[in-house]
Residue frames relative to the residue before (quaternion, step in Angstrom):
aa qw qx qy qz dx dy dz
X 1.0000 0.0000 0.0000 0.0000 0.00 0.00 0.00
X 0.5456 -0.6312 0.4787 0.2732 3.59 -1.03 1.13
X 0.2180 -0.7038 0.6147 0.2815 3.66 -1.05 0.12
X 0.4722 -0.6595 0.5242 0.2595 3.09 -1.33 0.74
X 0.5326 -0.6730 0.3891 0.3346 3.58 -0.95 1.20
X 0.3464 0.5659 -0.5314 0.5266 4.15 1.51 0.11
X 0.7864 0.4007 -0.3553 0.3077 3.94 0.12 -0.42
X 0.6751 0.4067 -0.3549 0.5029 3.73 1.14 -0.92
X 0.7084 -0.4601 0.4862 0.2241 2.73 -1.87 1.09
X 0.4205 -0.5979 0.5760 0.3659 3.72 -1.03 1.31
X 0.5064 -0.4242 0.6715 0.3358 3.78 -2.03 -0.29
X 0.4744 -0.6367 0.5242 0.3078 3.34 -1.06 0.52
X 0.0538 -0.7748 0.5425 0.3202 3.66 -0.28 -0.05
X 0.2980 -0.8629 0.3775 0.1555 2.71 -2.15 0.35
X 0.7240 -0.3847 0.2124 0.5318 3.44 -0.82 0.20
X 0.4434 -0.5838 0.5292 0.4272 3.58 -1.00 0.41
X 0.7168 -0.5286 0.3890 0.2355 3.52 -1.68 0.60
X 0.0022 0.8133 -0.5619 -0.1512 4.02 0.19 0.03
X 0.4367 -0.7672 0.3513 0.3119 3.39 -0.93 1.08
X 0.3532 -0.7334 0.4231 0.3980 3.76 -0.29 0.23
X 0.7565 -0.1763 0.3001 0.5536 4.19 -1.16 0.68
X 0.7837 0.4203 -0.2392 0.3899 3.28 -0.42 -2.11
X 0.9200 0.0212 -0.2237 0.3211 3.21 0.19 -0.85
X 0.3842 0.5458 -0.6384 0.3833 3.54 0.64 1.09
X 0.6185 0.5205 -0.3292 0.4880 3.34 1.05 -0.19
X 0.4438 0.5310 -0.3569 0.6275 3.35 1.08 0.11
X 0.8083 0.2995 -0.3592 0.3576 3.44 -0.12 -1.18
X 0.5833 0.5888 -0.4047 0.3864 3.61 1.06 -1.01
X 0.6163 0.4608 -0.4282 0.4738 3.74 0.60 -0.88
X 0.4279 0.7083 -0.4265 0.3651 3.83 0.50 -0.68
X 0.7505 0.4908 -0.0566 0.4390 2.96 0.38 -1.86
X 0.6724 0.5318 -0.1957 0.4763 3.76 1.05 -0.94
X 0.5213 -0.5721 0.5189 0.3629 3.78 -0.92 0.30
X 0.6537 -0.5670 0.4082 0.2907 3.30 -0.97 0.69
X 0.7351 0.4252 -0.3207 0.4195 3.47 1.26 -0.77
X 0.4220 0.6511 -0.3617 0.5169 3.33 1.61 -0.95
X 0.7569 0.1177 -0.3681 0.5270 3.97 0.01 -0.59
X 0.5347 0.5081 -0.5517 0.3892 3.79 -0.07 -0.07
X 0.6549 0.4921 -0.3868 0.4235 3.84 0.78 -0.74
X 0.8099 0.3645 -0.2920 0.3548 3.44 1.11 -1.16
X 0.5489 0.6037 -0.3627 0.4501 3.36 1.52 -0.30
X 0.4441 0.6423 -0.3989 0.4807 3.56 1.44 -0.02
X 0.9269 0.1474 -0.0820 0.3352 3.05 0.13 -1.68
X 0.3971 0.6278 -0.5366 0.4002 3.62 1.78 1.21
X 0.6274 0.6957 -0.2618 0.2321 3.20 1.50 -0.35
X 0.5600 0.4220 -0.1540 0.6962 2.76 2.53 -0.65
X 0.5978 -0.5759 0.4187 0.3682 3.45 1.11 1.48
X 0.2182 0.7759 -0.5706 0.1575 3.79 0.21 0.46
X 0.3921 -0.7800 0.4514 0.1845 3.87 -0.41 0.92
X 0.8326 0.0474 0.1186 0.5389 3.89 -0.93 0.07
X 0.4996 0.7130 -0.4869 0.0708 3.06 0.28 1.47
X 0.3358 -0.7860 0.5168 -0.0486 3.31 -1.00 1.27
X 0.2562 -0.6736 0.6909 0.0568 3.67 -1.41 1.31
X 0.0469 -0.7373 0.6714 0.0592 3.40 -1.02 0.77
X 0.2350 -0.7621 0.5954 0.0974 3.51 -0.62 1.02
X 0.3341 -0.7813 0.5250 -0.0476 3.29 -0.46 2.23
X 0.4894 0.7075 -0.4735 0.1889 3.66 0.97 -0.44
X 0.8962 0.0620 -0.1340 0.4183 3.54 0.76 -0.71
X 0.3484 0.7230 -0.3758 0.4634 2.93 1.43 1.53
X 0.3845 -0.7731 0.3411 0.3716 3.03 1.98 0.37
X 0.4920 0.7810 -0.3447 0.1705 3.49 0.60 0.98
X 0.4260 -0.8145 0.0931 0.3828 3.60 0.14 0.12
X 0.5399 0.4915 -0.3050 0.6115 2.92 1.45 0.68
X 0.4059 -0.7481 0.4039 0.3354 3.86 -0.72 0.04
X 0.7787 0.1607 0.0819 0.6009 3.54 1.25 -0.44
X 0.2951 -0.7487 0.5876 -0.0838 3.22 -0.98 1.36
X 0.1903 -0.6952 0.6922 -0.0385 3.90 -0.04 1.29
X 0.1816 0.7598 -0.6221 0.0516 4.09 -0.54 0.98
X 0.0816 -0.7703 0.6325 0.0047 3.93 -0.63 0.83
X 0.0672 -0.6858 0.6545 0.3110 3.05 -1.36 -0.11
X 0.2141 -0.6963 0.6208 0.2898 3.71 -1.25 0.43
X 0.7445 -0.4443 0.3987 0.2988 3.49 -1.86 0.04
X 0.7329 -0.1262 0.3231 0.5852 3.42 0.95 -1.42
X 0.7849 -0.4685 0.2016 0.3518 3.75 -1.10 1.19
X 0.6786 0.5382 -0.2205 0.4486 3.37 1.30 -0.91
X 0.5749 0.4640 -0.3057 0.6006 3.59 1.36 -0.90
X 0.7575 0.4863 -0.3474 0.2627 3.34 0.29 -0.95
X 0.6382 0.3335 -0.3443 0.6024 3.60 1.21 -1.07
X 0.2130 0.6606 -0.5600 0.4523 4.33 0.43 0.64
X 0.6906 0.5060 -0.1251 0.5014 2.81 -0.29 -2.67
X 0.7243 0.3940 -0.2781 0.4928 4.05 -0.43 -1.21
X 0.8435 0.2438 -0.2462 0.4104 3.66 -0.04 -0.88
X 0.5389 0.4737 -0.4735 0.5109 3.95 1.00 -0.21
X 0.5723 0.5573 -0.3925 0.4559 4.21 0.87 -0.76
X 0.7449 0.3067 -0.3729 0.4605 3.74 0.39 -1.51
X 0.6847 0.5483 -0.3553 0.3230 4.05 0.59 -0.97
X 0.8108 0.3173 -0.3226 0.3714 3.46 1.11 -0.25
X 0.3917 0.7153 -0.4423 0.3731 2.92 1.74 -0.11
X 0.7037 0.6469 -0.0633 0.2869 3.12 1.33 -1.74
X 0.4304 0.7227 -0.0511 0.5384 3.12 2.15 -1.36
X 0.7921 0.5636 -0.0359 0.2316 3.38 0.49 -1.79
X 0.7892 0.1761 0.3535 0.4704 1.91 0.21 -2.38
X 0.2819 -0.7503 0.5442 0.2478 3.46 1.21 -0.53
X 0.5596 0.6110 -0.4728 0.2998 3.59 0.68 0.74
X 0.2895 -0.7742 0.5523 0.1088 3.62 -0.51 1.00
X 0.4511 -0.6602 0.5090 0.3186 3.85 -0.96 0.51
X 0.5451 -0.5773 0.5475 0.2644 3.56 -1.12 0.83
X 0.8110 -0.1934 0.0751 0.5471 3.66 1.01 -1.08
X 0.3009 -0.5936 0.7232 0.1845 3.56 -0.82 0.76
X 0.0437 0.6447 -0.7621 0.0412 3.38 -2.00 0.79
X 0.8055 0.3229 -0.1651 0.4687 3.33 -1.77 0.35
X 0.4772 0.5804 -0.5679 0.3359 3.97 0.79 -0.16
X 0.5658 0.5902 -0.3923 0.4215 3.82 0.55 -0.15
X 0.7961 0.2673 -0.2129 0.4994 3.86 0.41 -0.94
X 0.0065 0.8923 -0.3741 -0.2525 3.55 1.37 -1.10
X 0.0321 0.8399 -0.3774 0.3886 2.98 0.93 2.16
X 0.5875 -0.2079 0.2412 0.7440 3.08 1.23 -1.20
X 0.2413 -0.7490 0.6166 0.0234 3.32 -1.14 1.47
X 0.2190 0.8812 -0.3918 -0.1481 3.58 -1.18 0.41
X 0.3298 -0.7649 0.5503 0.0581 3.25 0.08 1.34
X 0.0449 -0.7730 0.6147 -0.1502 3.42 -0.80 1.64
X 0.1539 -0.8499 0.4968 -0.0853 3.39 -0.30 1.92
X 0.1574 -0.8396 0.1754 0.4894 3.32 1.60 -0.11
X 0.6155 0.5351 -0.4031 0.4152 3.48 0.70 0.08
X 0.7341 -0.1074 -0.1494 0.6537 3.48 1.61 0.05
X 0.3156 -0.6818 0.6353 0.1785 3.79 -1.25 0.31
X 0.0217 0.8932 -0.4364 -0.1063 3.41 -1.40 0.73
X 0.0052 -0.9857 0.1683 -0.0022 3.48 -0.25 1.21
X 0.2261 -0.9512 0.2037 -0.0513 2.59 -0.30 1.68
X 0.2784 -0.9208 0.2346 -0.1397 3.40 0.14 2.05
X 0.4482 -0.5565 0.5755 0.3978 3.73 -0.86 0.75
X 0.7764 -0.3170 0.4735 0.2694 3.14 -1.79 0.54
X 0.9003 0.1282 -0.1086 0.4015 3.65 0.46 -1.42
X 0.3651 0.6344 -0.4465 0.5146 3.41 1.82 0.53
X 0.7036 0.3993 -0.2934 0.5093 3.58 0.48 -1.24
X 0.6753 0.2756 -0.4158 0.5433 3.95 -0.03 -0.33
X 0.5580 0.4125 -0.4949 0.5230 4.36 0.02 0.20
X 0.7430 0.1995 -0.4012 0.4973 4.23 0.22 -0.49
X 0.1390 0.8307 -0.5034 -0.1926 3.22 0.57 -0.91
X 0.2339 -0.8801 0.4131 -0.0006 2.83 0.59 2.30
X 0.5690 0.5747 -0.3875 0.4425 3.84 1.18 -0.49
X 0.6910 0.3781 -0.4199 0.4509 3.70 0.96 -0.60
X 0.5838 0.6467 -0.4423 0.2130 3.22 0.77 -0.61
X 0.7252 0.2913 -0.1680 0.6008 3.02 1.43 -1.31
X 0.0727 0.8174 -0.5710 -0.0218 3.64 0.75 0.59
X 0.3777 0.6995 -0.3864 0.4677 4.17 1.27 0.11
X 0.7787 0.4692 -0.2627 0.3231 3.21 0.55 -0.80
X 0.3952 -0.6224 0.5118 0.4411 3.85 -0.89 0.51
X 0.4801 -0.6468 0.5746 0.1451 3.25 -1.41 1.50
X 0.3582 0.6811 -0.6127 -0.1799 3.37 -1.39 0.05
X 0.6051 -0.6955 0.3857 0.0357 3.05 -1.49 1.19
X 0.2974 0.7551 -0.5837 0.0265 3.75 -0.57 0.66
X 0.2801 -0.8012 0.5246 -0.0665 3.38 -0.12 2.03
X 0.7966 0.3340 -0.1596 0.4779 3.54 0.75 -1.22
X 0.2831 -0.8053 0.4448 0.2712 3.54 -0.71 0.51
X 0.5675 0.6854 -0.1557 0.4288 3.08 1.80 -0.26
X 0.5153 0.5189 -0.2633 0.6292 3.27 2.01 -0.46
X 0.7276 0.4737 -0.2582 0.4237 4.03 0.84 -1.27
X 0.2924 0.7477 -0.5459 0.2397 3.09 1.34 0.04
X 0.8797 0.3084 -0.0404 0.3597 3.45 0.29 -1.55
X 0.0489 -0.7976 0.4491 -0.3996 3.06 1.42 1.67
């Protein structure tokens, strides 16, 4: 004789699954062009500060992506600029269309045309504040260098 589903013990349910850092950070790179994370996994390696991808595509911009760091001081910053073009270059075999600003190292900008990356003093980046400008754009965040590891 069948039992009636009033008799079997319910399943417990469970909590839904939350993704951990690592691997929302995982999923966001997903989402990104392979070079876009190769640029930022470049320029966490040269400790790079607050860095952030803004995906220009439907922000009516002319580029598709925005690679934005900050560095500590002139030395970190041209680092940050020259560890980005050498692995980009290494990799990927992708050379920058233009290089700017490698002279004062204030605000670097490497211009790949499908994405640009710039890389800013502390008090250069809060004067453009190039993220409000394009405040339209989907943000993504990589704060922790210890999460981007696995880029």
């Amino acid at each position: 004789m069948a039992k009636s589903s009033a008799s079997r013990p319910s399943a417990p349910k469970r909590a839904p699954v939350k993704a951990t850092p690592a691997k929302a950070a995982r999923q966001t790179a997903a989402k990104l062009p392979r070079a876009v994370t190769v640029a930022v996994r470049a320029a966490l390696d040269k400790k790079a500060e607050d860095v952030v991808v803004l995906d220009l595509r439907k922000a009516a911009g002319f580029t598709d992506y925005f690679v934005i760091c900050t560095g500590g001081n002139p030395r970190q910053i041209a680092a940050i600029a020259d560890a980005v073009d050498e692995t980009l270059k290494k990799e990927l075999h992708e050379r920058p269309s233009l290089a700017e600003g490698l002279d004062k190292s204030e605000w670097i900008l490497l211009d790949y045309f499908n994405f640009v990356v710039h890389i800013f003093s502390r008090d250069c980046r809060a004067f453009y504040g190039l993220e409000r400008l394009w405040g339209n754009a989907l943000r993504h965040q990589f704060s922790d260098p210890l999460v981007e590891r696995g880029l």
